[in-house]
N, C-alpha and C positions, 0 to 999 in steps of 0.2 A: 714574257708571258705574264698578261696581267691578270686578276684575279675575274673580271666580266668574262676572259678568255675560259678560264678553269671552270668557271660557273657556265659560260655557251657547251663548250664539252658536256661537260656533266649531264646537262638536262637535255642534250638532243642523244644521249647513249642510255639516261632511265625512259626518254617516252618514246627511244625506238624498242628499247627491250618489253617496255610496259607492252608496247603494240603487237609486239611478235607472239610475248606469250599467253595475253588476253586472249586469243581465240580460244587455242589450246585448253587454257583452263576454265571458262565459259564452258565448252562441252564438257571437260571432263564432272565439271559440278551441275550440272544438268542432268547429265546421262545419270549420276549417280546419284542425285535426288530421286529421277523416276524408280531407278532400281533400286532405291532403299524405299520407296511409296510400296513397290509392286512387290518387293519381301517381308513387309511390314502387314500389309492384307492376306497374302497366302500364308503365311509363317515359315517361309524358307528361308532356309538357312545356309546358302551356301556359298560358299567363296569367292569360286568361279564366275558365280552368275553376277559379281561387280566390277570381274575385272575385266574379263571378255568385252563386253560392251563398252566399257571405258577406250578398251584399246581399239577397237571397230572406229566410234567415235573419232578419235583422236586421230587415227587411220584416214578417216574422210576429210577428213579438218585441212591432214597434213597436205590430202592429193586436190580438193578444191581449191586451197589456200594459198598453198606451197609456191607455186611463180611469184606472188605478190610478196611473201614474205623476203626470199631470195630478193628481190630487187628493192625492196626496204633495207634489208642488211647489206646488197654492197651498194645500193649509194650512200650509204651511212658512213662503208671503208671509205670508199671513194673523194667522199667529203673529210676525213678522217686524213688520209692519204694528201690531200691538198692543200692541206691544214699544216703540214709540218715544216715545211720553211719557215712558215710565218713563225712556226714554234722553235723553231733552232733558235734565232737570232738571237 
């Protein structure tokens, strides 16, 4: 295993993970910009009203997204999995 090998791994396992959780976290600073806009104008104050919507959000994220995602993480294994002979040697 040569070091371009360790370095090919590495960066196709950070911009598969980078890509799974970019949606995710796209909404979740989104959603909670609006609702810290729309509690900063009324003056409320309350807890619930950042999380709820967060988790809604993230909710829609996961059921629009979610087949895409799954098929980015296994052929990620997949390639992963295919990859290890070559690594034994």
């Amino acid at each position: 295993m040569t070091d371009a090998t360790v370095l090919a791994i590495m960066r196709e396992a950070m911009t598969t993970t980078l890509s799974l959780a970019l949606p995710l976290l796209a909404v979740a600073m989104v959603v909670g910009l609006i609702v810290s806009l729309f509690q900063a104008v009324t003056q409320i104050t309350e807890m619930s009203l950042t999380f709820v919507p967060k988790l809604l959000g993230m909710a829609a994220v996961l059921l629009l997204m979610g087949p895409w995602m799954l098929h980015k993480l296994l052929s990620f294994t997949e390639w992963i999995f295919a990859l290890l002979p070559q690594l034994a040697r």
